[in-house]
C-alpha positions as CSV (number, residue, x, y, z in Angstrom):
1,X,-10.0,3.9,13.4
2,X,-12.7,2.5,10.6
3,X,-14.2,6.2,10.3
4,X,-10.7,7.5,9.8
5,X,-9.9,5.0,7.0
6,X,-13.6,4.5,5.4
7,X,-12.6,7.4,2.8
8,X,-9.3,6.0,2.1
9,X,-8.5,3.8,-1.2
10,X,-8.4,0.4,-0.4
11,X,-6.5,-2.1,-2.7
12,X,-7.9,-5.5,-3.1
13,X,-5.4,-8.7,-2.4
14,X,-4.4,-10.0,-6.3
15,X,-5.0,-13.8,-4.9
16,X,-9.0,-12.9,-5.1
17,X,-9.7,-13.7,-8.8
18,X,-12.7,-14.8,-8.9
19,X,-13.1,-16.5,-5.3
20,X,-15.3,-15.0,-2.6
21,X,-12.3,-14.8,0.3
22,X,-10.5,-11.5,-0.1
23,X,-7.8,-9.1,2.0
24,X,-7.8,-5.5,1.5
25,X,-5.5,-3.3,3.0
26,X,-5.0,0.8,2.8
27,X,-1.5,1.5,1.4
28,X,-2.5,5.5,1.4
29,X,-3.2,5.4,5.4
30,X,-0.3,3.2,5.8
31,X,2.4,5.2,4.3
32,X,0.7,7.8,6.7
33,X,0.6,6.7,9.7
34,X,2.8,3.4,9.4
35,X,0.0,1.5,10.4
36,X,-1.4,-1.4,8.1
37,X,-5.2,-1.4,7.7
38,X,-6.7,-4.6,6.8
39,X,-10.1,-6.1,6.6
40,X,-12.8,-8.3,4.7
41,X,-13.6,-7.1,1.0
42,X,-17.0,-8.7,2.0
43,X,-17.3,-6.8,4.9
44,X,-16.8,-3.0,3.9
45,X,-18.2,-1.9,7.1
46,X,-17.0,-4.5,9.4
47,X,-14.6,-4.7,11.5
48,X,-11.0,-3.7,10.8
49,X,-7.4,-5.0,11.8
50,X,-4.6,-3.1,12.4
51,X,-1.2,-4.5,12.3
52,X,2.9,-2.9,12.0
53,X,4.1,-3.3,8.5
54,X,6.5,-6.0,9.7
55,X,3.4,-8.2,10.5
56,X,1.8,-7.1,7.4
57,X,4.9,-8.4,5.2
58,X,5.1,-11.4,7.0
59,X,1.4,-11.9,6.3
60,X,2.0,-11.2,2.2
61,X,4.8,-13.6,2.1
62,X,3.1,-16.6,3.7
63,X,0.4,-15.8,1.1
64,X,2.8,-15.9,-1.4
65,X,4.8,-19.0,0.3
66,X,1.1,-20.7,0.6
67,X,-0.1,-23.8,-1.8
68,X,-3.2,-22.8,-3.3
């Protein structure tokens, strides 16, 4: 899957500021295929996670839900 998706557009999480954790995900490939691709805005080449958009919202709103 990471050669299908290393072209795509991906969209940085708004938490990352100025902070060295970071989320990206590929909302192009997702409306697609209805598969959420995720992975490490450090890692470009690394690994990468794909989840169901349920698990994907339920991943943004503990983010959101999260003290930080």
């Amino acid at each position: 899957m990471t050669e299908l998706i290393s072209s795509e557009r991906w969209v940085k999480s708004s938490y990352s500021g100025g902070g060295g954790s970071c989320v990206e995900w590929a909302p192009t490939y997702a409306s697609a295929t209805g598969t959420v691709p995720v992975r490490d805005s450090k890692r470009p080449t690394g690994p990468t996670l794909a989840v169901s958009p349920r698990a994907w919202a339920g991943l943004v709103s503990l983010a959101r839900s999260a003290d930080v």
